[in-house]
C-alpha positions in Angstrom: -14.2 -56.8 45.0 -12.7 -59.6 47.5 -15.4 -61.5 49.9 -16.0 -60.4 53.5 -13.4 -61.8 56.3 -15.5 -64.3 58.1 -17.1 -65.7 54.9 -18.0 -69.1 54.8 -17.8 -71.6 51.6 -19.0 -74.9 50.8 -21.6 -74.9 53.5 -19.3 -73.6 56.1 -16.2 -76.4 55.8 -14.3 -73.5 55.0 -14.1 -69.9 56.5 -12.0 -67.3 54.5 -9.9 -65.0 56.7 -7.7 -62.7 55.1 -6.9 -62.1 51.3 -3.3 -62.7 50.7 -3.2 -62.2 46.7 -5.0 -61.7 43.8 -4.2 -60.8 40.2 -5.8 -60.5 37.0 -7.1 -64.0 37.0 -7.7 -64.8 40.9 -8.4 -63.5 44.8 -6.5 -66.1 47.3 -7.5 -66.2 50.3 -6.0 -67.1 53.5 -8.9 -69.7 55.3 -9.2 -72.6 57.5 -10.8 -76.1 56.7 -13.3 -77.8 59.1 -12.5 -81.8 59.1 -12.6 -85.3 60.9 -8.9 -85.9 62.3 -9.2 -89.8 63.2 -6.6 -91.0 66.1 -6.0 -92.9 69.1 -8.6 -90.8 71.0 -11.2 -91.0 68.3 -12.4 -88.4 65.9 -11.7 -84.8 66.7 -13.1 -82.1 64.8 -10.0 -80.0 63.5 -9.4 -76.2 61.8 -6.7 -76.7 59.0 -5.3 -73.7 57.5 -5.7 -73.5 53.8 -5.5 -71.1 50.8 -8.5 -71.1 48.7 -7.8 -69.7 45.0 -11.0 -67.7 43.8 -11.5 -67.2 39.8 -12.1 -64.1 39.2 -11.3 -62.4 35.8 -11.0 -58.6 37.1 -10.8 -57.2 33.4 -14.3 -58.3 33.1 -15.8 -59.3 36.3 -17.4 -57.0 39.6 -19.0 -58.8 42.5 -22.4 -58.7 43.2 -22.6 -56.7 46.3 -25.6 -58.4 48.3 -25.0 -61.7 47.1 -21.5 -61.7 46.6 -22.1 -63.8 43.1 -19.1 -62.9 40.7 -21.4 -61.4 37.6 -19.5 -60.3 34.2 -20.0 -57.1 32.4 -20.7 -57.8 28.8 -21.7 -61.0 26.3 -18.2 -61.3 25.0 -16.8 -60.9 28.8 -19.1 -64.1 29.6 -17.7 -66.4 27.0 -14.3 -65.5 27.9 -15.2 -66.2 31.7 -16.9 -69.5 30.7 -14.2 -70.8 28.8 -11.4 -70.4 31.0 -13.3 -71.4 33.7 -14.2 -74.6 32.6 -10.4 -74.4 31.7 -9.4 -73.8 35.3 -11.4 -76.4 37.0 -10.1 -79.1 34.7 -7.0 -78.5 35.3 -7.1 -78.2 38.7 -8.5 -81.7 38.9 -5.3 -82.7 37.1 -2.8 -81.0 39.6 -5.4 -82.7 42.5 -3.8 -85.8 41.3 -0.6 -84.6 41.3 1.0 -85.4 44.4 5.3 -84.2 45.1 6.9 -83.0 47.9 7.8 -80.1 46.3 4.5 -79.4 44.6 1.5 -77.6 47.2 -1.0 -80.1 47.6 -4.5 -79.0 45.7 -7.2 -80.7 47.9 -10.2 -79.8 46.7 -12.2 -77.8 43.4 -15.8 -76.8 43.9 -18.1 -74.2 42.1 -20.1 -71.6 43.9 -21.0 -67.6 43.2 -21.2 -68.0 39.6 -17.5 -69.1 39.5 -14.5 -72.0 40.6 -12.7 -71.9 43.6 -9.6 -74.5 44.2 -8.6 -75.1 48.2 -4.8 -75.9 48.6 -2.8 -76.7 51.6 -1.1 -73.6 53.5 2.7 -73.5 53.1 3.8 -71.7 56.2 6.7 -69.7 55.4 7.3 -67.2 52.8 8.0 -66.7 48.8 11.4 -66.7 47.0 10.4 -62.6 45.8 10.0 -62.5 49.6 13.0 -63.6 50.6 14.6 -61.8 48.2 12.7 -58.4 48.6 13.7 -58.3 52.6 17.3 -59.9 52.6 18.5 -58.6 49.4 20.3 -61.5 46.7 20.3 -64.9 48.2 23.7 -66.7 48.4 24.4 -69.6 45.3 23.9 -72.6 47.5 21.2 -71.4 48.9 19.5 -70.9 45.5 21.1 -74.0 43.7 19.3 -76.0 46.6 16.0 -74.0 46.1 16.5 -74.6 41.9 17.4 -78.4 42.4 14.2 -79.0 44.6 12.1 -77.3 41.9 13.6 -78.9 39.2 12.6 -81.8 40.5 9.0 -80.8 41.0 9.2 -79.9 37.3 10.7 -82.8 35.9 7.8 -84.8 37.6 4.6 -82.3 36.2 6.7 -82.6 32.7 6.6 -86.7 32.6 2.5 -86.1 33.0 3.2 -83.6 29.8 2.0 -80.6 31.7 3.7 -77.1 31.5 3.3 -74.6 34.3 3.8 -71.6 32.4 4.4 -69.2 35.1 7.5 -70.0 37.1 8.6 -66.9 38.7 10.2 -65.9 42.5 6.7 -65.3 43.8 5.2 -69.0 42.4 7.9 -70.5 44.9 7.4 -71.1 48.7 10.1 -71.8 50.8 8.3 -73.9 53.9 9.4 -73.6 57.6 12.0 -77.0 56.6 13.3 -74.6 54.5 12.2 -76.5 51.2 10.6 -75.0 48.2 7.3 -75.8 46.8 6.1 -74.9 43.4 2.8 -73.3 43.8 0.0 -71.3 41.1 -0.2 -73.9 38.2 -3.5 -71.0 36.9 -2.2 -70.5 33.6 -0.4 -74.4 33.3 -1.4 -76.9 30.0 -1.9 -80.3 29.9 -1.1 -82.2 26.5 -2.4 -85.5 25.3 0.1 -88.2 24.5 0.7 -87.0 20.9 2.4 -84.1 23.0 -0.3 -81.7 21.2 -2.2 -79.4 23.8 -5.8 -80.8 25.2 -6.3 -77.4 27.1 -6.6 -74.0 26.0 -6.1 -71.2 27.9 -5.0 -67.1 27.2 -1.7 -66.6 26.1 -0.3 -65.3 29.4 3.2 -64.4 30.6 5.0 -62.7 33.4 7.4 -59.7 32.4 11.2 -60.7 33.1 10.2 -64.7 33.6 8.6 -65.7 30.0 9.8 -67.1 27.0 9.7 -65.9 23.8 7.4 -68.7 22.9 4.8 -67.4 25.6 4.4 -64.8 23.4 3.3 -66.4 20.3 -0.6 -67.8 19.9 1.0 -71.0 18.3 4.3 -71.0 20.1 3.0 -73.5 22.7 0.8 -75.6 21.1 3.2 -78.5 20.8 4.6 -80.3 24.0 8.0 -78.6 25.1 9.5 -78.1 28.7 11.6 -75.1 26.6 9.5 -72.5 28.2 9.6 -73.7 32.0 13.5 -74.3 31.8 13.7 -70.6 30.6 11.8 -69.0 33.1 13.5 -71.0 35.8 16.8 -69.7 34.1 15.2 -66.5 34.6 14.6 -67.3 38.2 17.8 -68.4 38.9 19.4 -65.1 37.5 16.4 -63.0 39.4 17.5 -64.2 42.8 21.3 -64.4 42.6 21.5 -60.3 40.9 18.2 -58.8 42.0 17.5 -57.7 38.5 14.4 -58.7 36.8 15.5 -60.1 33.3 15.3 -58.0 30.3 11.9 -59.6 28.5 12.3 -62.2 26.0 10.8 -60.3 23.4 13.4 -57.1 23.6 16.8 -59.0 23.6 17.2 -58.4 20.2 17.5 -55.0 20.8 18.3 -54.8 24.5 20.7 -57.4 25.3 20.7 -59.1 28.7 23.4 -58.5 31.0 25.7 -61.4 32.1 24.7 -62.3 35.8 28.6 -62.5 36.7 28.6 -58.8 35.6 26.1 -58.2 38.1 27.2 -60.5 41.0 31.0 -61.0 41.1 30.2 -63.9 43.7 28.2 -66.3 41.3 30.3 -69.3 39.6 30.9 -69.6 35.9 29.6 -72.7 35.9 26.1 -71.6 37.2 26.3 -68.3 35.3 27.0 -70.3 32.2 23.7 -73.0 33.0 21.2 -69.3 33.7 22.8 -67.6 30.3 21.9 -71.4 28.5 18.8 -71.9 29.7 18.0 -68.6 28.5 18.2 -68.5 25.1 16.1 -66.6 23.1 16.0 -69.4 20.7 14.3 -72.3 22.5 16.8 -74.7 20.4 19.5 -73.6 22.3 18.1 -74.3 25.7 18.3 -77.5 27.7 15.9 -79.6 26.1 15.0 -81.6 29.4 15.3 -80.0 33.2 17.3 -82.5 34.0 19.8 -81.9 31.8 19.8 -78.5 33.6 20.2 -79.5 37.0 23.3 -81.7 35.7 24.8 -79.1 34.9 25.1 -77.7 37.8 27.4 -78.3 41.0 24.4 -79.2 43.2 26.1 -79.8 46.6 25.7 -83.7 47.5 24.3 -83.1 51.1 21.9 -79.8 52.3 22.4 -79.1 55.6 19.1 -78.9 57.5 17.7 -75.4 58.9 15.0 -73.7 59.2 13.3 -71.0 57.4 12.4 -68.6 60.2 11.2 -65.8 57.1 7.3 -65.8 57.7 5.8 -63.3 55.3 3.4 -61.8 57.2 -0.5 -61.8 55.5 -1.0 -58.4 53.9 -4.3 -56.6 53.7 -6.1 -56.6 50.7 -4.9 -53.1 49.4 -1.2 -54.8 50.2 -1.7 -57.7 48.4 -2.8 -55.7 45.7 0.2 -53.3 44.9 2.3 -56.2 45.7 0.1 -57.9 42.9 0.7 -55.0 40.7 4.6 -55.1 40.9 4.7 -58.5 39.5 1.6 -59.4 37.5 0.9 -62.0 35.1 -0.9 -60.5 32.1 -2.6 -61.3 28.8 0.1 -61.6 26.0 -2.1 -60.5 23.3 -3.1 -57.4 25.2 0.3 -55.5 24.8 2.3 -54.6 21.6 5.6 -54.7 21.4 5.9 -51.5 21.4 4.0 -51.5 24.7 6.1 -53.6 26.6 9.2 -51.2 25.6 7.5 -48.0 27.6 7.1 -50.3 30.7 3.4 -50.9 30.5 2.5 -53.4 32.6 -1.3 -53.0 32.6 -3.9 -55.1 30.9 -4.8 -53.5 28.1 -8.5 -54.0 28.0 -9.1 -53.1 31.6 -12.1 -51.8 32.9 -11.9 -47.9 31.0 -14.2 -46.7 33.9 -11.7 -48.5 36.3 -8.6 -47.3 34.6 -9.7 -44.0 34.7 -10.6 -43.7 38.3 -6.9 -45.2 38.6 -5.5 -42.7 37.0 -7.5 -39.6 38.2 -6.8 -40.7 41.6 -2.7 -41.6 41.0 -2.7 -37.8 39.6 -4.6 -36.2 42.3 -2.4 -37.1 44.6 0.4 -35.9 42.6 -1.0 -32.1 42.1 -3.5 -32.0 45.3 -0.5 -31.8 47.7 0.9 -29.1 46.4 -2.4 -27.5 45.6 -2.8 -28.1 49.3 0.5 -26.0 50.8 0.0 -23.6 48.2 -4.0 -22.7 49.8 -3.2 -23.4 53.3 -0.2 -20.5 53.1 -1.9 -18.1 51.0 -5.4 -18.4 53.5 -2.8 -17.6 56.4 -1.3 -15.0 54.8 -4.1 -13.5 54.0 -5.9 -14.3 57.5 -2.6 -12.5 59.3 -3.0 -9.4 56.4 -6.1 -9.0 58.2 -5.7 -9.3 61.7 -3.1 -6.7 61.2 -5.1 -4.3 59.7 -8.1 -4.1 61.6 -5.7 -4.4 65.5 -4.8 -1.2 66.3 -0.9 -1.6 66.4 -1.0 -3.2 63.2 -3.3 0.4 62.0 -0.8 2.1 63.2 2.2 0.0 61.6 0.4 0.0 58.9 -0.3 4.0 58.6 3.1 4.8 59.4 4.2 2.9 56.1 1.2 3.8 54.1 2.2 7.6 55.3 5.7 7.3 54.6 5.2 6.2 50.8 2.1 9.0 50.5 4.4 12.0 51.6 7.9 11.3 53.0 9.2 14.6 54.3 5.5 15.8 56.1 5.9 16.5 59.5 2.8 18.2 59.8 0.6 16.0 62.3 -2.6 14.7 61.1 -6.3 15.2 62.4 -8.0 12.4 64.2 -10.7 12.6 61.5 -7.8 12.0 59.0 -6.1 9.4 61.1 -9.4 7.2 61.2 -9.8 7.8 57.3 -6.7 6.0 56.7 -6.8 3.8 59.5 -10.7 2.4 57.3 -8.6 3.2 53.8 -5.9 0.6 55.1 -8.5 -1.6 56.5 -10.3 -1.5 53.4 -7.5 -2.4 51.2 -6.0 -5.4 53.3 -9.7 -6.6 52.7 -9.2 -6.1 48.9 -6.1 -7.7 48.8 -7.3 -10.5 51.0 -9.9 -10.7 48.4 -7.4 -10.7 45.3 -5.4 -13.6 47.2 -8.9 -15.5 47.2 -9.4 -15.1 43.8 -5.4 -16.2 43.1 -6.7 -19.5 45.1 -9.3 -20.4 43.3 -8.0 -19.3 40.5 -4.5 -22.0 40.9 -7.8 -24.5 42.1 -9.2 -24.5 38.5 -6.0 -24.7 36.7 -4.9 -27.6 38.5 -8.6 -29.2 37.9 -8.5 -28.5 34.4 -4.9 -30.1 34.2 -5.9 -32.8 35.7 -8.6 -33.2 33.1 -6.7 -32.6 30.1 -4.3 -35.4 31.6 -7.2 -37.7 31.8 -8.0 -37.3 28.0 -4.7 -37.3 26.6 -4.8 -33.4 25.8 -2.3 -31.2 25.3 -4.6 -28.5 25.9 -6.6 -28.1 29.8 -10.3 -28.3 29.1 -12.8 -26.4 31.5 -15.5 -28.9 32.0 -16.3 -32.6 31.9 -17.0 -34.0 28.5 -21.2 -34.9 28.4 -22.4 -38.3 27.4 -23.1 -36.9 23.4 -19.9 -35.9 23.6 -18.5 -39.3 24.5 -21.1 -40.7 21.8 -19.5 -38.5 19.3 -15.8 -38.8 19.8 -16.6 -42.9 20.4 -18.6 -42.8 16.8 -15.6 -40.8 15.2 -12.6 -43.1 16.5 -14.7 -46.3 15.3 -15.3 -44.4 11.6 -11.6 -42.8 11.6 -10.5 -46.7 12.6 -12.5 -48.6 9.8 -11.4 -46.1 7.0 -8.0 -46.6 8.1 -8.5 -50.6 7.9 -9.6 -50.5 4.7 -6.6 -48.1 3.6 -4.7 -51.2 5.4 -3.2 -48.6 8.1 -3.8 -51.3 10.7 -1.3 -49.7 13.5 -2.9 -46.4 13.5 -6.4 -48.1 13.2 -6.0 -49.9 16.3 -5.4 -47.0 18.0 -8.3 -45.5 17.2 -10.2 -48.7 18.9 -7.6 -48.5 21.5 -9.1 -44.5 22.7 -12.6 -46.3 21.1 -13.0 -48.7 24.1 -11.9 -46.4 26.9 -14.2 -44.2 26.0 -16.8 -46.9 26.0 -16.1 -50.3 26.8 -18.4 -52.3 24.2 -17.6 -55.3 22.0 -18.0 -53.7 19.2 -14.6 -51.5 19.8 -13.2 -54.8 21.1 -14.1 -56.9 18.6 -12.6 -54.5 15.7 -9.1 -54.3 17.9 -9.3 -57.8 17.9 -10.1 -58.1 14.3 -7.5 -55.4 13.0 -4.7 -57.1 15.0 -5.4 -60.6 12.9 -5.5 -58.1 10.0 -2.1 -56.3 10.7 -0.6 -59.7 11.6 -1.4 -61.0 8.3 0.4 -58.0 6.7 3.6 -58.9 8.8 3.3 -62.2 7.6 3.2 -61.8 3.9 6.2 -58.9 4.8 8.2 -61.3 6.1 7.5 -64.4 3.7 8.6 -61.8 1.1 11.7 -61.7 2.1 12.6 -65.5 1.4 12.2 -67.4 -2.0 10.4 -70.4 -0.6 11.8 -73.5 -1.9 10.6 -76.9 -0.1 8.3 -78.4 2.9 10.4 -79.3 5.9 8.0 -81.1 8.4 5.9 -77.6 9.7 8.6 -75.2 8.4 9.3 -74.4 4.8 13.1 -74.3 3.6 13.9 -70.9 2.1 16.7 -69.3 0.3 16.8 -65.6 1.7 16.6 -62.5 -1.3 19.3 -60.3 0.5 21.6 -62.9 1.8 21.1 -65.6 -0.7 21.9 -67.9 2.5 19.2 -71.1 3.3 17.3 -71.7 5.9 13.9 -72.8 7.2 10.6 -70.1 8.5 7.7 -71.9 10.3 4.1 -70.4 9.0 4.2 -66.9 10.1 7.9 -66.3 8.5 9.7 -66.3 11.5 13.1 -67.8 10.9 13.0 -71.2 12.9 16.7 -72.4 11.6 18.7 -69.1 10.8 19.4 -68.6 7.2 22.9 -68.6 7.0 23.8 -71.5 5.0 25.1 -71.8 2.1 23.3 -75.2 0.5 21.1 -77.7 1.5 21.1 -81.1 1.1 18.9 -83.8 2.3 20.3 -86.8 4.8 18.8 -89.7 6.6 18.1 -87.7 9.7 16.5 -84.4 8.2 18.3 -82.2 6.4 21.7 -81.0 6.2 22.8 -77.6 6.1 26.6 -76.2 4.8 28.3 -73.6 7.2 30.9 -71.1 5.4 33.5 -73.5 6.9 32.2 -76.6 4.5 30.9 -78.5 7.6 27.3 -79.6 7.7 24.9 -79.1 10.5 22.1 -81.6 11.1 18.5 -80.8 11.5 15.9 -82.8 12.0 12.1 -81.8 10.8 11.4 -80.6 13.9 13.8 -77.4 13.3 16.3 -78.9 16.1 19.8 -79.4 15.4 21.1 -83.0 16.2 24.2 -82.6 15.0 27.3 -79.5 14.2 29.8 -79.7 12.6 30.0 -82.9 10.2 32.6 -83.2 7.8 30.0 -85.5 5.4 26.1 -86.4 6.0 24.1 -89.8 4.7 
């Protein structure tokens, strides 16, 4: 899949090395840059190091293996590919013009083998998840000077209204100065002045690090640095517990601990900034970073030392379980219900890919044992043998033979009768070598056929691959068994049908009907939650409701998600938007924008 070490781009000005990560969305490569250094002795030709970021969209890409051009596996694969590679090039000719100390320089974007490639400068040094993965949890300062120096980088991208989207341990680089540097701005939007977004790009998030907003088609299409200032939140309570954050989208059921539960060491202050900056409700949050980094005792003066961590460039097998352990996916790809079992994977991966995945994680599970249990039955049976047919194992073997056949016989046997036992034991040593045999391969096809049942999801082994008409008839059966249960509006159950659909065969026909019965169900959960409200008035984009159970007000944005919590008792309109009554006859202030401006006001205008 990754390009050859040695390969040359851009007409050889630069020359990839080795590959030092890739995802689901890129391959970077470690690589150096051929250029004009102009000084007092004239122009020298110079090797820079670099990192060159290739686009390559694994769920739908392969690499051509003579020409190395990155070709895409299906008509609804190449207008996916297109579009967010048009998407990735434009945006990295923003971040070219982006130019802070603590933001990796992008130097140059070029297209070439059918996709984009962007060249960066080479931090020397090592990633937060790196530091934190060999030394263990870092010490507060240490991470309150690492936090300040990105906040900082932040606050600067969010004045030029762009959002990075992705701010995680492993998207921070901690230089030989010992100075961080935000890096990876792949999945990052740019809005227009109006604060409403000019880019589009899939709904991506990384498990731990992402907002709750990240996780909702229309929950970043206005201008907000919400989501950045929670994952750096997140990142913040990442480094100072070792504990990956319990994901946005769960807290409502799995509640995240306190990070002063998990490190008796960290301040309340800072404990109390990582628990605020993590709200669920993006409200809540700091609505600026730099009312974050306020908050927070950032020492006056860092001492200067050096970072002498170098993480070491892995090999592409490496990089690629390393990937793995912290991978930013497609939001839309995994279910709720999903994300509760774990499930980390893409969920419209390669099925032919996924499957060799799996069949090989499994082998290596069951061969092993498979293995020992062969290897000591062969030797057994191997020694049975050579015992048998040597003659002080015949006559070991006799004697015992003789002593079960007649006990109390002292009568001495014939050498006729000798050598028709000694051939009779012979024999049957053979036969039981030959029953041991049969045990092996018997234990071989059990463990083949488990293996297979595992691969389909049975309960049950099978005894043989399933044939292509088969596949075509299970495939034609899950898309007919899917439909019917669409129309019966059982739109769970009928995406699962398209789920087992499209790895059986990957086409866009089972992808297209996922798709189309995940609009379908989301509808349904719409209207079910709208029905739980009477609405009763426009309030900017949300609508002011009065809720059926509760008979408490509040406001629900299109999709019937509660935006201001209905827990009022009246509502009564002000100068500044709308003011709500607690049970304690104080009003709260909201403007139309769902945001409270004001608590606790004995009277409103």
């Amino acid at each position: 899949m990754n390009l050859p070490k040695g390969y040359y781009l851009q007409d050889k000005k630069y020359h990839l090395s080795n590959v030092i990560g890739q995802g689901g969305f890129g391959i970077t490569y470690m690589g150096t840059w051929s250029t004009d250094v102009k000084g007092e002795l004239g122009t020298v030709r110079t090797d820079v190091p670099v990192c060159i970021k290739e686009y390559f969209f694994k769920d739908y890409c392969f690499r051509d293996k003579k020409t190395f051009h990155v070709q895409v596996h299906s008509k609804t694969g190449q207008v996916l590919f297109d579009k967010f590679k048009e998407k990735l090039i434009k945006e990295a000719k923003i971040l070219s013009e982006v130019h802070h100390p603590f933001v990796v320089n992008v130097l140059e974007v070029f297209e070439e083998n059918n996709t984009a490639y962007i060249a960066m400068e080479h931090i020397q040094g090592c990633s937060l998840k790196y530091m934190l993965d060999t030394n263990g949890i870092l010490e507060e300062k240490k991470v309150l000077k690492y936090i300040y120096q990105i906040g900082q980088a932040l606050d600067f991208v969010h004045q030029k209204n762009i959002l990075h989207l992705d701010i995680k341990p492993s998207n921070i680089l901690i230089d030989k100065r010992n100075n961080a540097r935000l890096i990876d701005f792949g999945v990052s939007k740019r809005y227009d002045i109006e604060q409403q977004e000019t880019s589009t790009t899939m709904l991506t998030l990384s498990k731990g690090f992402a907002s709750i907003e990240q996780y909702d088609s229309e929950g970043i299409q206005s201008f907000s640095p919400c989501p950045d200032i929670y994952s750096l939140g997140a990142t913040m309570y990442n480094l100072l517990t070792g504990v990956i954050p319990t994901e946005s989208i769960l807290r409502a059921t799995k509640p995240l601990a306190k990070p002063i539960e998990l490190n008796k060491e960290i301040t309340s202050k800072t404990a109390d900034v990582i628990l605020k900056a993590m709200k669920v409700n993006p409200a809540e949050r700091y609505q600026n970073v730099r009312a974050m980094i306020n908050e927070l005792d950032i020492p006056s003066y860092f001492e200067e030392t050096e970072n002498t961590l170098i993480e070491s460039l892995p090999s592409s097998s490496q990089s690629h379980a390393a990937d793995n352990e912290e991978e930013t996916v497609h939001a839309g790809a995994r279910s709720p219900q999903q994300i509760a079992a774990d499930d980390e994977q893409t969920k419209f991966r390669d099925p032919e890919v996924s499957r060799a995945i799996r069949k090989k994680k499994r082998k290596r599970r069951v061969v092993i044992p498979l293995l020992i249990f062969v290897f000591t039955f062969v030797g057994y049976a191997v020694a049975y043998i050579w015992v048998a047919e040597s003659p002080q194992g015949t006559v070991e073997l006799n004697e015992s033979r003789g002593a079960a056949r007649n006990n109390n016989s002292e009568e001495p046997k014939s050498d006729e009768a000798a050598s028709g036992e000694t051939v009779e034991t012979a024999e049957s040593a053979k036969m039981d070598a030959k029953k041991l045999t049969a045990q092996e391969e018997k234990a071989k096809k059990e463990a083949e056929a488990k293996l297979l049942a595992e691969k389909n999801n049975t309960s049950e082994p099978i005894h043989s691959e399933p044939s292509a008409e088969e596949i075509n008839a299970s495939y034609k059966s899950l898309i007919v068994s899917g439909k019917t249960k669409m129309e019966q509006k059982k739109y769970a159950e009928a995406k699962k049908d398209f789920q087992k659909a499209n790895e059986l065969k990957a086409t866009d026909e089972a992808f297209q009907l996922f798709l189309s019965c995940a609009e379908k169900e989301e509808e349904q959960q719409i209207i079910e939650r709208k029905a739980l409200y009477e609405m009763k008035m426009p309030f900017g984009n949300y609508t002011i409701v009065r809720k059926i159970l509760t008979g408490r007000y509040g406001a629900i944005d299109s999709k019937g998600k509660e935006r201001i919590e209905a827990k009022y008792l009246r509502v009564a309109p002000c100068s500044d938007g709308r003011a709500f009554e607690r049970e304690d006859h104080m009003y709260d202030i909201y403007n139309t924008n769902g945001d409270l401006i004001g608590a606790g006001y004995s009277t409103y205008q």
